[in-house]
C-alpha positions in Angstrom: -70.7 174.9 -18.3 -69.8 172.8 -21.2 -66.4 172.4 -20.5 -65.9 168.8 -20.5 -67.5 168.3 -23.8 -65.0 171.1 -25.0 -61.7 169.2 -23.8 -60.1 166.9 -26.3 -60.1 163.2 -25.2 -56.3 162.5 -24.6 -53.8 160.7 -26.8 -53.0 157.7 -24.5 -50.0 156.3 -23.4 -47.7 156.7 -26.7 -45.5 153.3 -26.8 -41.7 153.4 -25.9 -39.2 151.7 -27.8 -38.5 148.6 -25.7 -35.7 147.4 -28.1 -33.3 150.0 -26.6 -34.3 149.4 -22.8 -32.7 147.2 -20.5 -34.1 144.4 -18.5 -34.0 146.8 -15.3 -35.5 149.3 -17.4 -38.2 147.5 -18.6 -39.0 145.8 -15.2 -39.4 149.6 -13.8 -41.8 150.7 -16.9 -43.7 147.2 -16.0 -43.9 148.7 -12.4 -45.2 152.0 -13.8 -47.6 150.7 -15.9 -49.0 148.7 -13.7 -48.9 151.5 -10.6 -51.4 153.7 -13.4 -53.5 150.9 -14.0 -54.0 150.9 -10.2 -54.7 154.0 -10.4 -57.1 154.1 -13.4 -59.1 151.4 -11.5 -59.7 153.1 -8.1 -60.7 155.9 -9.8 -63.3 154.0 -12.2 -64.3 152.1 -8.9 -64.9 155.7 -7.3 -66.5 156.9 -10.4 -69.4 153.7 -10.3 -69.7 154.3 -6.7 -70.9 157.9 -7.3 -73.0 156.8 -9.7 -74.5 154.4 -8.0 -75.6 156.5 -5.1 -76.4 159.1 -7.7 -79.3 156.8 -9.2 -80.4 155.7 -6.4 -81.3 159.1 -4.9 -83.3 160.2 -8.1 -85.1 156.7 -7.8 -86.2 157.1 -4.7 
């Protein structure tokens, strides 16, 4: 029941140490990054549409 509030908040993405990668390297972990934010903002996108709908049911 109170699982979520029981659940540590993660870390975040720890830095890598972009001095040692290549320029291919670092062109792919641009490509990755950018995939997850992708990610991250369908998911917030999903996340407001279900709230949305959520409010306005109780409104009505």
């Amino acid at each position: 029941m109170f699982d979520e509030e029981e659940k540590p908040k993660p870390k975040g993405i720890q830095p890598l140490d972009l001095d040692m990668m290549s320029i291919e390297a670092l062109g792919d972990y641009i490509a990755e990054l950018e995939t997850e934010i992708a990610r991250v903002r369908t998911k917030i996108d999903a996340k407001k549409s279900a709230r949305g709908a959520a409010e306005s049911f109780f409104k009505s």
